[in-house]
VMD Tcl script that draws the C-alpha trace (Angstrom):
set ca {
  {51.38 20.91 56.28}
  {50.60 19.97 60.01}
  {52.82 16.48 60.82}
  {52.05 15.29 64.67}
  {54.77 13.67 66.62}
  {53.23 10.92 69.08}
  {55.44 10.41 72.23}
  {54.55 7.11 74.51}
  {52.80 7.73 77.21}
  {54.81 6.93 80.16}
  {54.20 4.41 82.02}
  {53.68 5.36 85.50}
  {50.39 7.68 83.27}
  {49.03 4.80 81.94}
  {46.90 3.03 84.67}
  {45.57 7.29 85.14}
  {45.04 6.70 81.67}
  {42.78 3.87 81.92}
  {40.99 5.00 85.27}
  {40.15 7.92 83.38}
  {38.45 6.10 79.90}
  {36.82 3.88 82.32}
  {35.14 6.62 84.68}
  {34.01 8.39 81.76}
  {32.48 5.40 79.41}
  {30.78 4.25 83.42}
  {29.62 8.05 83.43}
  {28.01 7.94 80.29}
  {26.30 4.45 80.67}
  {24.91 5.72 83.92}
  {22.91 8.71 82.23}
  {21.89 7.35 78.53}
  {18.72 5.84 80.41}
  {18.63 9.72 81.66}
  {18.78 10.92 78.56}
  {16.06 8.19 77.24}
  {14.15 9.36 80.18}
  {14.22 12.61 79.23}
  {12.29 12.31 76.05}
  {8.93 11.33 77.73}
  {9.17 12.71 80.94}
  {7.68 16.14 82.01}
  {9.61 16.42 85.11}
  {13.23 16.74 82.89}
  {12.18 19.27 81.05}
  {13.10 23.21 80.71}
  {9.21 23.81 81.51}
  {9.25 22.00 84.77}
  {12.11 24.26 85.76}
  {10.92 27.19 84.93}
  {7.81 26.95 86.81}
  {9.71 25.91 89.87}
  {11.37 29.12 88.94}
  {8.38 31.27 88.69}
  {6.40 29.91 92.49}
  {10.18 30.84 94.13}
  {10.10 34.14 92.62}
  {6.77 34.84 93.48}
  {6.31 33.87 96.65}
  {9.42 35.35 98.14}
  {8.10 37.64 100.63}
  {5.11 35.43 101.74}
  {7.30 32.28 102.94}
  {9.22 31.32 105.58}
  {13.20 31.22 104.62}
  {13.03 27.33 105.11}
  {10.21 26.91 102.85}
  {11.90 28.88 100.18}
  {14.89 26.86 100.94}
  {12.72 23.53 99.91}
  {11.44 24.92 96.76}
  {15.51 25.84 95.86}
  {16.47 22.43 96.71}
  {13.63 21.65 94.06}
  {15.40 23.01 91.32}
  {19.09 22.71 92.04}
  {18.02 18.96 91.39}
  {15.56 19.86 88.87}
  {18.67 21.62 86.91}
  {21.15 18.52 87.95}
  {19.01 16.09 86.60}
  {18.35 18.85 83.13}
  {22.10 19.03 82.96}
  {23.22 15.52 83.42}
  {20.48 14.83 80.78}
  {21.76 16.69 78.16}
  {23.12 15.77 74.60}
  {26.25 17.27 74.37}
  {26.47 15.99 70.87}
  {23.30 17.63 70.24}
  {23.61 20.98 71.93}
  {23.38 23.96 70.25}
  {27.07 25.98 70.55}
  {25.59 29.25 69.52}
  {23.86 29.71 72.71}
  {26.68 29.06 75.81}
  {25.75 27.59 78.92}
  {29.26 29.00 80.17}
  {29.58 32.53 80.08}
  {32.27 34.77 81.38}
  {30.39 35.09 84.65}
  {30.80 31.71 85.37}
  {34.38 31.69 85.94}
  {34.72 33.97 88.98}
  {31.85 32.49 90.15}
  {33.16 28.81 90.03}
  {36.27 30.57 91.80}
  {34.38 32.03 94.51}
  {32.48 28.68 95.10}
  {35.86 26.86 95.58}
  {37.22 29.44 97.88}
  {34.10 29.04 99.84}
  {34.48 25.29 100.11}
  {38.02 25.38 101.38}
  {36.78 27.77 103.50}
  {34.40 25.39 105.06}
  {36.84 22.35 105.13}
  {39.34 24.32 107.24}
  {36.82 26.49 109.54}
  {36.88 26.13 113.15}
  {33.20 25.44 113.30}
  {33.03 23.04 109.95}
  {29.56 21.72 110.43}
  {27.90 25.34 111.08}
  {30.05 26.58 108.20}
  {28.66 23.30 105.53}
  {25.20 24.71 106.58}
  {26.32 27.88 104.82}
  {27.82 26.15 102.25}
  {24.67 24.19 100.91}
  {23.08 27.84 100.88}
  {25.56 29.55 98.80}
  {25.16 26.43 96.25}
  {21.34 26.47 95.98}
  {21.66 30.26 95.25}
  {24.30 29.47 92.43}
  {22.23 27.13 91.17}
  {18.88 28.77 91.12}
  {21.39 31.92 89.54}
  {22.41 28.79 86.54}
  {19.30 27.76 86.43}
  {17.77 31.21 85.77}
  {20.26 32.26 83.42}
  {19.82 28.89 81.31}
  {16.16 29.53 80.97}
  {16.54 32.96 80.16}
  {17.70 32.19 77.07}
  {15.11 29.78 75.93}
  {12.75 33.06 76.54}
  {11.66 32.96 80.20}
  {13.24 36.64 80.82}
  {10.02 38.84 81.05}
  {8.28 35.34 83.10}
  {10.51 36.03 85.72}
  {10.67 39.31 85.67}
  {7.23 39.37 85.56}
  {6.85 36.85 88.59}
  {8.79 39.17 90.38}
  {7.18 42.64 90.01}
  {3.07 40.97 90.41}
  {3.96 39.84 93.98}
  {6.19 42.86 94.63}
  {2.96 44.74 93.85}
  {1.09 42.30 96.25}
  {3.64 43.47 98.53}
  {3.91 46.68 98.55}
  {0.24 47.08 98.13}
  {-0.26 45.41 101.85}
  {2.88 47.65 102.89}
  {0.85 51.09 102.11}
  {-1.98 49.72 103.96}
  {0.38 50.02 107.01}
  {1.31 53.31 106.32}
  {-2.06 54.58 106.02}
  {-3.74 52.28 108.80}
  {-0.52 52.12 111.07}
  {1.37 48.64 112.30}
  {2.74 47.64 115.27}
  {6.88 47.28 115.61}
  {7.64 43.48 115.48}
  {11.27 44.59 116.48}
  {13.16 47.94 118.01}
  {14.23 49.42 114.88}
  {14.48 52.63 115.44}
  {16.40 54.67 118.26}
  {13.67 55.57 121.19}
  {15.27 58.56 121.77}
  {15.12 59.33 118.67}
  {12.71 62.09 116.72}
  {11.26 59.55 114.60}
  {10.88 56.84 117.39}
  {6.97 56.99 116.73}
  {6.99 57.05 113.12}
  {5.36 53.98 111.48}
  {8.10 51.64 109.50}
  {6.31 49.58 106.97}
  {7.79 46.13 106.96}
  {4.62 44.12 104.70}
  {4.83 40.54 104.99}
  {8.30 40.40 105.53}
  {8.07 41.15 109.41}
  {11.40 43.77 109.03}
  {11.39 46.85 106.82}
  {14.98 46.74 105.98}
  {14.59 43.20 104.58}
  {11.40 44.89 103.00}
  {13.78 47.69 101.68}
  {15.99 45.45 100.37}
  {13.44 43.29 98.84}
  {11.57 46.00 97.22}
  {15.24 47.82 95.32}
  {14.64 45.94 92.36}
  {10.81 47.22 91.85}
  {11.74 50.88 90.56}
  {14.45 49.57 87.66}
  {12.38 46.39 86.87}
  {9.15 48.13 86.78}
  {10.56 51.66 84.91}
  {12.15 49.17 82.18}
  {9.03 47.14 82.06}
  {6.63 50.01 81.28}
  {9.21 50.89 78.86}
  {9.58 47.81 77.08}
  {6.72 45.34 77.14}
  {4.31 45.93 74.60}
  {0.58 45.08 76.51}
  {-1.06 47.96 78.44}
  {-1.90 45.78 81.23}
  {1.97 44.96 81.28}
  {2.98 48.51 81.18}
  {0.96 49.09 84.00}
  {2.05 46.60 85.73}
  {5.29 47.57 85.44}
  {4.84 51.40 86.57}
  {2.13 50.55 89.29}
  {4.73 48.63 90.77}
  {7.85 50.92 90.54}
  {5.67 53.95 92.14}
  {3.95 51.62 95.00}
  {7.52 50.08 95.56}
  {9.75 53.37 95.52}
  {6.66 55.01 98.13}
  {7.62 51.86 100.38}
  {11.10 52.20 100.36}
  {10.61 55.66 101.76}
  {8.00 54.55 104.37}
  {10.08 51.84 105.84}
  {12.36 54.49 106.90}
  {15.49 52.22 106.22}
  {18.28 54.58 105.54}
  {20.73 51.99 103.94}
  {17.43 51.12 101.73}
  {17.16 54.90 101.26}
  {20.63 55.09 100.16}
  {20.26 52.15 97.81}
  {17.19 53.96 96.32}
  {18.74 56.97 95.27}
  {21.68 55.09 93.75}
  {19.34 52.48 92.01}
  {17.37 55.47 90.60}
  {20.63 57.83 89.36}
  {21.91 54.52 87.91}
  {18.69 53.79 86.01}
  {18.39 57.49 84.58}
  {21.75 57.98 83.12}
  {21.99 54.92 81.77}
  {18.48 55.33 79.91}
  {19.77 58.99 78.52}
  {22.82 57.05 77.48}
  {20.73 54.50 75.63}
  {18.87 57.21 73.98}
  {21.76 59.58 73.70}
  {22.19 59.83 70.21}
  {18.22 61.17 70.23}
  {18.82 63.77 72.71}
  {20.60 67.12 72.64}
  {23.49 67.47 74.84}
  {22.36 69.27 77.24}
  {20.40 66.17 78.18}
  {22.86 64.60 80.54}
  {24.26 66.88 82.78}
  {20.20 68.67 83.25}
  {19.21 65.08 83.92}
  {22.13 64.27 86.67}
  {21.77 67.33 88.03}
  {17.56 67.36 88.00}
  {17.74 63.88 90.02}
  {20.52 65.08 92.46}
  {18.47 68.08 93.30}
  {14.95 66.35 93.50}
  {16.44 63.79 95.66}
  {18.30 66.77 98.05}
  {15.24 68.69 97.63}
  {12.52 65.77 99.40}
  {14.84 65.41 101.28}
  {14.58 68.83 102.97}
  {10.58 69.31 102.55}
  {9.49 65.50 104.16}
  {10.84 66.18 107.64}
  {10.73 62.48 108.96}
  {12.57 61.44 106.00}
  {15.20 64.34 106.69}
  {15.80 63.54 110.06}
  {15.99 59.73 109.26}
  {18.63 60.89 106.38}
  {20.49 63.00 108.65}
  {20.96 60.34 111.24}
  {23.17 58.37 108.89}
  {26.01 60.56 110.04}
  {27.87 60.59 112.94}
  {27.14 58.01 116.10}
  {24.74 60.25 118.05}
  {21.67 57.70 116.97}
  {22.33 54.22 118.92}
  {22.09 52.47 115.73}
  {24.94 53.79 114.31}
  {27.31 53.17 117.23}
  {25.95 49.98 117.53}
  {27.22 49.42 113.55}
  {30.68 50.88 114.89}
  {30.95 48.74 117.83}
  {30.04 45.54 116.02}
  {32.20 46.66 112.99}
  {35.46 46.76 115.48}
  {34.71 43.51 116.69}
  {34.23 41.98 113.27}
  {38.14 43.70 112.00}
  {39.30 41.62 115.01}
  {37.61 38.51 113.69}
  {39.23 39.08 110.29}
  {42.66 39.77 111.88}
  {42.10 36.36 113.63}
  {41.34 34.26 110.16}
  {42.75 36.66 107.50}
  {43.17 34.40 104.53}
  {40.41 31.90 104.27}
  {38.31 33.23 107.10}
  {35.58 31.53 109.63}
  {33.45 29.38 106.54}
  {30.18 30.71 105.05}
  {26.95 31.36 106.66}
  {25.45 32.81 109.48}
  {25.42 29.96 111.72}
  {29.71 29.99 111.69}
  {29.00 34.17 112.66}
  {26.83 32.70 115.23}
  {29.28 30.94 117.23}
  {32.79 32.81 116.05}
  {30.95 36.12 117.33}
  {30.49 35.69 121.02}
  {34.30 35.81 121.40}
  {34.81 38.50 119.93}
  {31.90 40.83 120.55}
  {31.82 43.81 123.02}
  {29.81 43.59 126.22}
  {25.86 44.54 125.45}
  {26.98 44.21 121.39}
  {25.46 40.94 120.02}
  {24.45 40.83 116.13}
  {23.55 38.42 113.56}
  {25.64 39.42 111.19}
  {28.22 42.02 110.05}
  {25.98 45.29 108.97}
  {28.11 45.24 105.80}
  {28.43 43.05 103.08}
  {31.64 43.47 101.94}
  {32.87 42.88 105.71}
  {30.54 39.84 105.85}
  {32.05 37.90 102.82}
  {35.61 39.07 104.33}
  {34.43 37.16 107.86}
  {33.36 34.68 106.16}
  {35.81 33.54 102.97}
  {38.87 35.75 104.14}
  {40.88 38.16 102.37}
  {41.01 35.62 99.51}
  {37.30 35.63 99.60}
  {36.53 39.27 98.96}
  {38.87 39.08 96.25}
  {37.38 36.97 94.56}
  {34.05 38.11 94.77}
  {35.15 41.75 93.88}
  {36.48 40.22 90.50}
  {33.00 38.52 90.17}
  {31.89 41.88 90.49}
  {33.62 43.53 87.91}
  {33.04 40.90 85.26}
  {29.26 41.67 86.01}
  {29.35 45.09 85.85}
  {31.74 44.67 82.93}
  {29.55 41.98 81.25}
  {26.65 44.16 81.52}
  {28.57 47.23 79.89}
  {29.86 45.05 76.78}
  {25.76 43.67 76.44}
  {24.65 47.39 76.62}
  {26.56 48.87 74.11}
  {26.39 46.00 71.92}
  {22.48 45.77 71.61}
  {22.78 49.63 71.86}
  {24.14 49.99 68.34}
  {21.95 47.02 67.34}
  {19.09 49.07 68.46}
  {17.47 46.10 70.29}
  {15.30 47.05 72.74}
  {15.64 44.09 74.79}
  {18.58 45.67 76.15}
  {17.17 47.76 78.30}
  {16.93 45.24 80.97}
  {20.41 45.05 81.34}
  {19.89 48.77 82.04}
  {17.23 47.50 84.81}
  {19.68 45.08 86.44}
  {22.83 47.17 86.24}
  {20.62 49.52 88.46}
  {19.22 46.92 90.80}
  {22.53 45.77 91.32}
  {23.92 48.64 92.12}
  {20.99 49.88 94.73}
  {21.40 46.23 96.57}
  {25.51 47.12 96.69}
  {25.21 50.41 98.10}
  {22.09 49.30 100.91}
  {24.62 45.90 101.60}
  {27.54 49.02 102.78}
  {25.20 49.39 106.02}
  {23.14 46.23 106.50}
  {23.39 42.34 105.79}
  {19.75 41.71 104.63}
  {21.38 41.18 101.34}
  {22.03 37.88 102.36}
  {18.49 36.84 103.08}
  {16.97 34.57 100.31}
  {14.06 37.48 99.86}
  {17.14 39.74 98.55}
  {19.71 37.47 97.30}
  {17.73 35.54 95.13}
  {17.13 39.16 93.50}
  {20.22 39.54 93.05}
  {20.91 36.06 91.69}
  {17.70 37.45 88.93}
  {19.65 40.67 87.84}
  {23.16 38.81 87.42}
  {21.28 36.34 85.37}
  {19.30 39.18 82.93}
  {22.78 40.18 82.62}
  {24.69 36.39 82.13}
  {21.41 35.75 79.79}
  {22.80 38.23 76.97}
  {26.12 36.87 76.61}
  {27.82 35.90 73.44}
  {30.66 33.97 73.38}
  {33.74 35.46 71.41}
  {34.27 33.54 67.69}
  {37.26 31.74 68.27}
  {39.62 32.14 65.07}
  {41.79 28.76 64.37}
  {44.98 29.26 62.27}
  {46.13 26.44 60.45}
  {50.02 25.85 59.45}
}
mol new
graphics top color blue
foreach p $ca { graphics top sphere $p radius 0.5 }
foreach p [lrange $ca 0 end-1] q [lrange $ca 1 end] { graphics top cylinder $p $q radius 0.2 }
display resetview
């Protein structure tokens, strides 16, 4: 038998008390005609938020960053106004809004804004802030509609203007394009080698764009049922992986062959209990020695792999040199660091940088989000990390012995995420809204498959 004990509130509580029933009966008054909207209006609706959605996705690499910025203002208040609309009386508790991701993510986002409140350039820093928000929210947003069945729509938004864009990018390679940029060492053996770069204007950004293609499109030829789909799907992975190679990125190279291991032993693990033993070690070793072995018989792309070591190609000692400056930027904001965004990099940089060194950015994403949030910062984000990756493992498995199919996109993500983390060790195109958005889409096919544990109440 359960007997409750009420104690008075005290007093000095009590006007809290009253603030806080007030705010919250004002709250709700202010969005029941929101709600009433709701019911006859097409802009509050999971449709007009998906579509939003879809023209983002799909016209990544053929807008400017600003543009794409507009159309994610568009739905972090087309998601607001969805959210603040809701029925919370009326949702349904089977499907969670708030999954485990959410909580280091919320964490990271509050780091971030402290950050920016106590950064020595706070104004350049908010400009990084509103970023990092829209790209949570278009993450929330995705991972909402997701559930509701808008998985393969996005997905599929994705790999038809991938295949726009790689399509234009062998064109290049077969007709030649001019270097927007100096991206390769002059002195180097490849210095007259085309890079491919599409309609991106950079082929690492076009590298980084395209990691997702070859896990995406493998899983979608797998998966979807239509023959137009399936090709869709493997058109896309083969034109994508043969642009990856041509734009001569070697962090995108490295990302490739991660991306691609990842993808194959997790799809003998799926079908594991099919296959003979045998299967995963010939596999694992198969890919390591088809990737050493192209490596060795296409000479540009040898000498472009071999240049990754050492700091005999300017590049690299250019990475070093801006690297040392960066650890002396850390040492000078270790906790909370400089604020978000590249504009804060922009004007912390100068003082630190060595003569003839000026960058953008970090070349490394783990050192960027250090810069930028602090020691504090990367923690953070590495635990947001894990309960991805983590997440993603516990969704595998699960539909795995459900033998649900749909499952293999968290194969496809897991592998996308893990190309983008190894090409972010060497370059900081990661952060441009052409990658991360990307990578926003595979932590959301992930978040989209969660299930929230059954909570067990014990009565006395």
């Amino acid at each position: 038998m359960n007997s409750k004990l009420k104690l008075p509130m005290p007093k000095f509580l009590q006007p809290m008390r009253s603030w806080w029933l007030s705010s919250q009966a004002k709250f709700f008054q202010l969005i029941t005609p929101l709600q009433a909207w709701r019911e006859g209006s097409r802009l509050l609706s999971a449709k007009f938020l998906g579509g939003l959605l879809v023209v983002m996705l799909a016209t990544l690499p053929f807008l400017e960053n600003a543009q794409t910025g507009v159309i994610g203002a568009a739905v972090a208040i087309a998601w607001l106004l969805l959210w603040l609309s809701d029925r919370r009386d009326e949702q349904d508790q089977t499907v969670p809004i708030w999954t485990a991701i959410h909580t280091p993510l919320i964490a990271y986002w509050a780091i971030a804004l402290v950050a920016t409140l106590v950064s020595p350039v706070r104004v350049a820093a908010a400009d990084g802030m509103v970023k990092l928000t829209l790209y949570m929210l278009a993450f929330v947003s995705m991972s909402r509609l997701m559930r509701l069945g808008w998985r393969s729509i996005f997905i599929g938004a994705y790999l038809g203007s991938a295949l726009i864009a790689s399509a234009y990018g062998v064109q290049q390679w077969y007709l030649g394009a001019p270097e927007l940029a100096t991206w390769t060492d002059p002195t180097s053996e490849t210095a007259g080698v085309t890079r491919v770069y599409s309609f991106l204007g950079n082929p690492n950004l076009f590298a980084g764009y395209l990691m997702p293609a070859l896990p995406l499109g493998v899983i979608a030829a797998i998966h979807w049922r239509g023959w137009g789909l399936k090709a869709l799907g493997i058109i896309t992975a083969i034109f994508g992986t043969f642009c990856i190679t041509q734009t001569q990125s070697r962090g995108g190279l490295m990302g490739l062959a991660a991306a691609s291991l990842t993808l194959v032993l997790l799809l003998v693990y799926w079908w594991g209990k099919r296959l003979p033993k045998w299967t995963f070690p010939t596999v694992f070793g198969g890919m390591a020695g088809a990737i050493a072995i192209g490596t060795i018989l296409v000479p540009t792309l040898r000498k472009r792999v071999f240049s990754i070591f050492g700091t005999d190609d300017s590049s690299n000692a250019f990475r070093v040199n801006v690297w040392q400056a960066v650890f002396n930027m850390i040492k000078a904001k270790p906790i909370l660091g400089i604020g978000p965004g590249n504009k804060a990099f922009n004007q912390i940089y100068p003082l630190y940088q060595r003569s003839g060194y000026s960058a953008l950015g970090t070349y490394c994403v783990p050192l960027e989000i250090t810069v930028e949030t602090g020691i504090v910062g990367i923690i953070c984000y590495s635990w947001l990390v894990f309960t991805i990756f983590r997440q993603g493992w516990l969704g595998l498995n699960r539909l795995r012995s459900d033998r649900d199919s749909s499952g293999l996109w968290i194969i496809g993500a897991i592998a996308t995420l893990v190309g983008m983390l190894v090409h972010g060790l060497v370059d900081t195109v990661w952060y441009r809204p052409q990658v991360q958005l990307l990578w926003w889409l595979a932590i959301a096919i992930i978040s989209s498959f969660y299930i929230a544990p059954i909570e067990t109440k014990i009565e006395e």
